[in-house]
TORPA-4810 file (N, C-alpha, C, O; in nm, 3 decimals):
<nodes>
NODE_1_-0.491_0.182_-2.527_-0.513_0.147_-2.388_-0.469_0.002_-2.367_-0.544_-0.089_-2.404_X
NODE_2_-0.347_-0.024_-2.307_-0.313_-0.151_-2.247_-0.445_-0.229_-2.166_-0.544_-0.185_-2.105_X
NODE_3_-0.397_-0.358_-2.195_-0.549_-0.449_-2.132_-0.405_-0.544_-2.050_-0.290_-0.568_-2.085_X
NODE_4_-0.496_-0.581_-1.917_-0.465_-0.678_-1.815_-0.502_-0.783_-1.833_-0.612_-0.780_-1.888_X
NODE_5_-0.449_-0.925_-1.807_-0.484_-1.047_-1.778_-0.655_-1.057_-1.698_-0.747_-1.131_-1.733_X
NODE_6_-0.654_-0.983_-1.612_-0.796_-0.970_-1.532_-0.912_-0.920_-1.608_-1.024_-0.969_-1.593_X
NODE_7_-0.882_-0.815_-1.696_-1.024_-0.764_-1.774_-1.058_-0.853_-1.842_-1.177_-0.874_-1.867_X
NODE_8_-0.960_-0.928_-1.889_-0.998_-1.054_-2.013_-1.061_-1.165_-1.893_-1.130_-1.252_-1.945_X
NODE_9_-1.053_-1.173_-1.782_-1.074_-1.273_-1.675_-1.233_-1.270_-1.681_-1.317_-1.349_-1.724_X
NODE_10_-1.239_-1.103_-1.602_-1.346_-1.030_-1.589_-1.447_-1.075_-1.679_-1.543_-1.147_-1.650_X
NODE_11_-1.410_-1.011_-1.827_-1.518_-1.006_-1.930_-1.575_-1.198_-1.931_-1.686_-1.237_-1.896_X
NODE_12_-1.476_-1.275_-1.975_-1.500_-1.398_-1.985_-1.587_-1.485_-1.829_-1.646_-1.593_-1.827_X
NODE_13_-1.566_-1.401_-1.736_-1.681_-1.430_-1.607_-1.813_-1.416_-1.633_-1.909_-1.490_-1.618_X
NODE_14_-1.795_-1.279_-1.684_-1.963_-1.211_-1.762_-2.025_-1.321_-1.893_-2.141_-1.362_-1.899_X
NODE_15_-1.946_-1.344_-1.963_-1.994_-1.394_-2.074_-1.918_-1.545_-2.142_-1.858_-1.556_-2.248_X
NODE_16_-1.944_-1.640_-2.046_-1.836_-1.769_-2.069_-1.919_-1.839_-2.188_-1.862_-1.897_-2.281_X
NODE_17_-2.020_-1.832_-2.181_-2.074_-1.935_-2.368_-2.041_-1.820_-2.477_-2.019_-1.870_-2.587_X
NODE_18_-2.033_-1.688_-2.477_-1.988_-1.640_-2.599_-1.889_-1.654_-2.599_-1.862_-1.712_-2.705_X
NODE_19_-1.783_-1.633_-2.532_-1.616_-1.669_-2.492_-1.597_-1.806_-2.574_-1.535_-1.797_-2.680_X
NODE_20_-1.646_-1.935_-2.534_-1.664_-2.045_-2.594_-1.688_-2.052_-2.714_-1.627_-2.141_-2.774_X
NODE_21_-1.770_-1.975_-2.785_-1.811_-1.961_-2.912_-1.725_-1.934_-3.009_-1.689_-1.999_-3.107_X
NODE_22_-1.684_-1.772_-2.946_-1.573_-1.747_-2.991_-1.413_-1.837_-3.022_-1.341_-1.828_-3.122_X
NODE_23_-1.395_-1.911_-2.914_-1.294_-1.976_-2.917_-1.223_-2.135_-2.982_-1.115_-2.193_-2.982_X
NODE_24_-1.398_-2.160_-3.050_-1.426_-2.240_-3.094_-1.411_-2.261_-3.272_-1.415_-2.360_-3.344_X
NODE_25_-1.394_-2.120_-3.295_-1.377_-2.070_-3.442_-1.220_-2.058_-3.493_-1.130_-1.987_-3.450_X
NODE_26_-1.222_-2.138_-3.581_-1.071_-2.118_-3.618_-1.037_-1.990_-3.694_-0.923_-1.965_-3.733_X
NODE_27_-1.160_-1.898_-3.718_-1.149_-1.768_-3.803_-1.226_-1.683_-3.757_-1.327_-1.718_-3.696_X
NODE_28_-1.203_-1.581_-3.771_-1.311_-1.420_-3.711_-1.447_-1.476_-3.760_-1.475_-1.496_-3.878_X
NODE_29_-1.511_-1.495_-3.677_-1.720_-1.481_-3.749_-1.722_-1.323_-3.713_-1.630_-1.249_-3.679_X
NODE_30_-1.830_-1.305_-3.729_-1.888_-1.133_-3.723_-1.981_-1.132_-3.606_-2.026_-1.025_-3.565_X
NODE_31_-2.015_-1.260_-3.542_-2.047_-1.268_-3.399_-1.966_-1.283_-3.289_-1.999_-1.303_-3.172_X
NODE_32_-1.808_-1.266_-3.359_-1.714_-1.346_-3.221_-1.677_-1.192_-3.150_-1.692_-1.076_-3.188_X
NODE_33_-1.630_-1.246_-3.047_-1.604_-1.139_-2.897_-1.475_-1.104_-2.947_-1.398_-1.189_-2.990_X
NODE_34_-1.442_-0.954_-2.943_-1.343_-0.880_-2.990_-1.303_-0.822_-2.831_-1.361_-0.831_-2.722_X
NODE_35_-1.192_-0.766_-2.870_-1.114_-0.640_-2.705_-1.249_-0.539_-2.694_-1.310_-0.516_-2.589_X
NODE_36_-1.278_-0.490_-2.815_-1.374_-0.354_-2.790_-1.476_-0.411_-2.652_-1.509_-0.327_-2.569_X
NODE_37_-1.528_-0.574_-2.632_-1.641_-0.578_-2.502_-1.543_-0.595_-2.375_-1.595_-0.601_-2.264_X
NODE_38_-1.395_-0.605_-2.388_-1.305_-0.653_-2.278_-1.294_-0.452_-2.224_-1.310_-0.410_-2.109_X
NODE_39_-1.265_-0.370_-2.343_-1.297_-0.218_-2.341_-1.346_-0.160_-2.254_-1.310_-0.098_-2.154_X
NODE_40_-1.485_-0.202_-2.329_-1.609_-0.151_-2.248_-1.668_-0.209_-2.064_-1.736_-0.150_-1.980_X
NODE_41_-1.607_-0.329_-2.063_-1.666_-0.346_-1.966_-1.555_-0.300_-1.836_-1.596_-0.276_-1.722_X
NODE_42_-1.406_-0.294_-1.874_-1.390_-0.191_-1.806_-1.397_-0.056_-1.771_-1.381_0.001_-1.663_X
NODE_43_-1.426_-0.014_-1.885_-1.469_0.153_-1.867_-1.604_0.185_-1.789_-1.636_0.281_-1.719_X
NODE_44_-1.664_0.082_-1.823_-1.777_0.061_-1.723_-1.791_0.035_-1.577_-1.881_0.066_-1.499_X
NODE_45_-1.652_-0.047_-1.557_-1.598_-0.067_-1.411_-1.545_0.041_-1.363_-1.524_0.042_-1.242_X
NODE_46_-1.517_0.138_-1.428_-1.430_0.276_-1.422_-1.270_0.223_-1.406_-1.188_0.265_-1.324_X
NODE_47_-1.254_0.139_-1.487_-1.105_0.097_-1.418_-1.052_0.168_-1.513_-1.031_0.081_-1.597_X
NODE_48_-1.017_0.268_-1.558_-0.935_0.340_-1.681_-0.883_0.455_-1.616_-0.939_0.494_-1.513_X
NODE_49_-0.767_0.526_-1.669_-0.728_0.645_-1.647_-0.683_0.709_-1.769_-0.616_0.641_-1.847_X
NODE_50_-0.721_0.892_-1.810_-0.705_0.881_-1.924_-0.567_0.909_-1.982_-0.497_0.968_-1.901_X
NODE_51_-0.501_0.882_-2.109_-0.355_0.874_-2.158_-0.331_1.001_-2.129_-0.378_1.083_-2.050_X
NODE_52_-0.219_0.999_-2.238_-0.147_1.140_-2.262_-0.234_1.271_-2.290_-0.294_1.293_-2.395_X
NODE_53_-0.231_1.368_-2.162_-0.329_1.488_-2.176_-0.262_1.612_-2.198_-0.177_1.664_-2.125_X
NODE_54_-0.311_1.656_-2.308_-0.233_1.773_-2.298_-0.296_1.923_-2.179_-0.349_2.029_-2.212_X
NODE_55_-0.270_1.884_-2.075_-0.328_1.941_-1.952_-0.320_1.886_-1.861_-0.214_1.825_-1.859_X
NODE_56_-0.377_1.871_-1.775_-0.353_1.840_-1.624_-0.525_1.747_-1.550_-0.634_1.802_-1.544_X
NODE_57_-0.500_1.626_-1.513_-0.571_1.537_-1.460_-0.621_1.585_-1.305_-0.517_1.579_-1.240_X
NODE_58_-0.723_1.628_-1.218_-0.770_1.617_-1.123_-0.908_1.535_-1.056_-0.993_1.490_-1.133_X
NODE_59_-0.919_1.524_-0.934_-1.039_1.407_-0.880_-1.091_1.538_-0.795_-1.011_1.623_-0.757_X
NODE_60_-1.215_1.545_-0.771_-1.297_1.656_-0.662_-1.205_1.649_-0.498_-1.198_1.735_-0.410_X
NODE_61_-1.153_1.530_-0.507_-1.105_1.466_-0.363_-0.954_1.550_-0.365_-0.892_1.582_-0.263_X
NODE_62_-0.915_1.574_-0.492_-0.813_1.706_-0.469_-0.841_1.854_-0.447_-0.748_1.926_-0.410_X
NODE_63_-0.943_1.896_-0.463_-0.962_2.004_-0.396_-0.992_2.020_-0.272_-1.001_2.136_-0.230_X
NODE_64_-1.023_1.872_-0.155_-1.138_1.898_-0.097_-1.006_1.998_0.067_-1.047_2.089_0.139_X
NODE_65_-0.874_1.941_0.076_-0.813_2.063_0.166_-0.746_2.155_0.064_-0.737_2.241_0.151_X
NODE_66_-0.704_2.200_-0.016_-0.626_2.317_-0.102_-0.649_2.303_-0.247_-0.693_2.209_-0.313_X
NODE_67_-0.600_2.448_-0.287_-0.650_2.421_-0.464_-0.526_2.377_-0.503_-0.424_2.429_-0.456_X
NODE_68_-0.523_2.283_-0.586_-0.456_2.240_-0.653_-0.365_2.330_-0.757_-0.417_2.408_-0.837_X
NODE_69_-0.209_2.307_-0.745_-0.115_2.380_-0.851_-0.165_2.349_-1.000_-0.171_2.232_-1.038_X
NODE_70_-0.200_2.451_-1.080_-0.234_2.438_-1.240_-0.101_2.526_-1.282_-0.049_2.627_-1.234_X
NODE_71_-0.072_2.448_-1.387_0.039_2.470_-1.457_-0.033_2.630_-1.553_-0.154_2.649_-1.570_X
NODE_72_0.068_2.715_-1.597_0.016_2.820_-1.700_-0.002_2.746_-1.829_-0.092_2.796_-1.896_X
NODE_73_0.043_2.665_-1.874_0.085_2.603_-1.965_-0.038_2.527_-2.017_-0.069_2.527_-2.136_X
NODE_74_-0.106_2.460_-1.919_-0.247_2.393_-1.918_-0.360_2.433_-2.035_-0.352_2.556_-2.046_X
NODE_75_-0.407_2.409_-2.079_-0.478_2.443_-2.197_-0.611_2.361_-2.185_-0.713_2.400_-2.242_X
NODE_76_-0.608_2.221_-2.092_-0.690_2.123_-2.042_-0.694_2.107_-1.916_-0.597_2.081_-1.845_X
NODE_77_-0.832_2.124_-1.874_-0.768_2.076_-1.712_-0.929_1.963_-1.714_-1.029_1.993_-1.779_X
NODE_78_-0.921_1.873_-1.653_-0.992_1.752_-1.628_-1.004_1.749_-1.497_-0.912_1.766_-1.418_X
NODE_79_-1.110_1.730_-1.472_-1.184_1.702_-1.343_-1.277_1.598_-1.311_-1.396_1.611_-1.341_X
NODE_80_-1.231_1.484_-1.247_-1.272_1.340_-1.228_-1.411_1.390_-1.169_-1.417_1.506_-1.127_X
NODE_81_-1.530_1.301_-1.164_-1.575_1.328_-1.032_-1.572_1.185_-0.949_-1.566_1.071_-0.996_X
NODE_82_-1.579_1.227_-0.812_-1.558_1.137_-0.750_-1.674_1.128_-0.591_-1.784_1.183_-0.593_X
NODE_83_-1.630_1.060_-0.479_-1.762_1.074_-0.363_-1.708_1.191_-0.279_-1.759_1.238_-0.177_X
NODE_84_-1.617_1.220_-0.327_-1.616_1.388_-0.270_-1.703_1.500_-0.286_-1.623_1.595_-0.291_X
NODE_85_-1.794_1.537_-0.295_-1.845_1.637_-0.337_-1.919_1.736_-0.215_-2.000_1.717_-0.124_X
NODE_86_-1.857_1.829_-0.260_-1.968_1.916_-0.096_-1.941_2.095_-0.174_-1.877_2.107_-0.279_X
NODE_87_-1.988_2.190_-0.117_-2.019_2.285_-0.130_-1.885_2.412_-0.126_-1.879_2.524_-0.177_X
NODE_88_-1.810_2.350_-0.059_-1.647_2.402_-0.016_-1.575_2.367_-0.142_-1.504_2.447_-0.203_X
NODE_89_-1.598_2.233_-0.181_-1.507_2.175_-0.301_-1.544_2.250_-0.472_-1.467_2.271_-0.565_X
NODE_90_-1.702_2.278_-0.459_-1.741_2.356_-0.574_-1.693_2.483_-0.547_-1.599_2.513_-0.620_X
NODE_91_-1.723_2.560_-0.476_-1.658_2.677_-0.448_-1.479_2.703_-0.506_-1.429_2.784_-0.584_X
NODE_92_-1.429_2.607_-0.434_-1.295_2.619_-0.487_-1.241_2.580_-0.627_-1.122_2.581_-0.657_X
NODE_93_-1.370_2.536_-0.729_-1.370_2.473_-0.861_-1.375_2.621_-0.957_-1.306_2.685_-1.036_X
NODE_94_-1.504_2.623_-0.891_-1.507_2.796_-0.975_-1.424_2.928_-0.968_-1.405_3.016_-1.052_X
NODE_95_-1.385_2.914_-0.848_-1.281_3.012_-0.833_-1.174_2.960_-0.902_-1.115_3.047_-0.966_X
NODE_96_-1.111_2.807_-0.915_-1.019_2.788_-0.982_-1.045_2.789_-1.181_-0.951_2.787_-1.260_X
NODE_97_-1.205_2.793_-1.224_-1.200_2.786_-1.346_-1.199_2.920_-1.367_-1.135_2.956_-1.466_X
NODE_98_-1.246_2.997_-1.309_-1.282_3.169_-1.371_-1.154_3.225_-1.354_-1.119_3.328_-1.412_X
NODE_99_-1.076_3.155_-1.267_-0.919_3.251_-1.268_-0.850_3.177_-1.366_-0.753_3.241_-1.408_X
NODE_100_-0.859_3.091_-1.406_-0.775_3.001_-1.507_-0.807_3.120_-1.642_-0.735_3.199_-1.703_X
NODE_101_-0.976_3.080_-1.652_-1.016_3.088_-1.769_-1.147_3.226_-1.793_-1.267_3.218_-1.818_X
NODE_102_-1.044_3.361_-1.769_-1.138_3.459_-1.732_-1.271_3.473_-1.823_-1.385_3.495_-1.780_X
NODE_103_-1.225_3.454_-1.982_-1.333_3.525_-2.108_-1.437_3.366_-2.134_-1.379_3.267_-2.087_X
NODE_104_-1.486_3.354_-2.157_-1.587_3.262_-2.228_-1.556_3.210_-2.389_-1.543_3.269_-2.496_X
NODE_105_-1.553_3.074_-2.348_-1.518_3.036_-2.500_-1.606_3.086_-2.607_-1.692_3.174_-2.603_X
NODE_106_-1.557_2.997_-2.720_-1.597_3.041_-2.841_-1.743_2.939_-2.854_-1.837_2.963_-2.930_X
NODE_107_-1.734_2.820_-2.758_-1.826_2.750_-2.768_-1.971_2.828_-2.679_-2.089_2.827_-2.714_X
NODE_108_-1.904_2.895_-2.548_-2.001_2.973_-2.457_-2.112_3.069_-2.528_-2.231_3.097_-2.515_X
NODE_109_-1.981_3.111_-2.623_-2.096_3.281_-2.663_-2.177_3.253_-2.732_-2.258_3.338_-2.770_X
</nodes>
């Protein structure tokens, strides 16, 4: 996952005396600030989208006028959620998973 100039902005807004600490060390300590909290605190912002899927990426806010084209090919299908949500949009979820995916996995039974 590529990192931006801003998450590193971000994180170092949140936490400027560990930042300091860190920067202060001419060598790794085992207390210094690594990418993994620059990571997390965007994933926490939800600023991420996920990589290479082998399947197909959707948000609730795409179903909410038509169902969305699924490839046959799809093997994954992902479904964001988002402030879309209403009773029309589930409807058109299940009809789109049970026709995708008629039998019940191996995890279901």
């Amino acid at each position: 996952m590529p990192y931006k100039k801003n998450d590193f902005k971000d994180a170092c807004s949140l936490f400027p005396m560990e930042f300091e600490r860190t920067w202060d060390h001419r060598f790794r300590e085992l207390d210094d600030i690594n990418d993994w909290l620059v990571r997390y605190i965007r994933n926490l912002k939800g600023n991420f989208t996920p990589g290479y899927l082998k399947g197909q990426f959707f948000s609730l806010s795409d179903f909410e006028k038509t169902m969305p084209k699924i490839s046959q090919h799809s093997k994954v299908i992902v479904i964001n959620d988002d402030s879309h949500y209403n009773i029309v949009i589930l409807k058109r979820i299940q009809k789109l998973l049970s026709t995708k995916f008629p039998e019940k996995s191996k995890y279901e039974k």
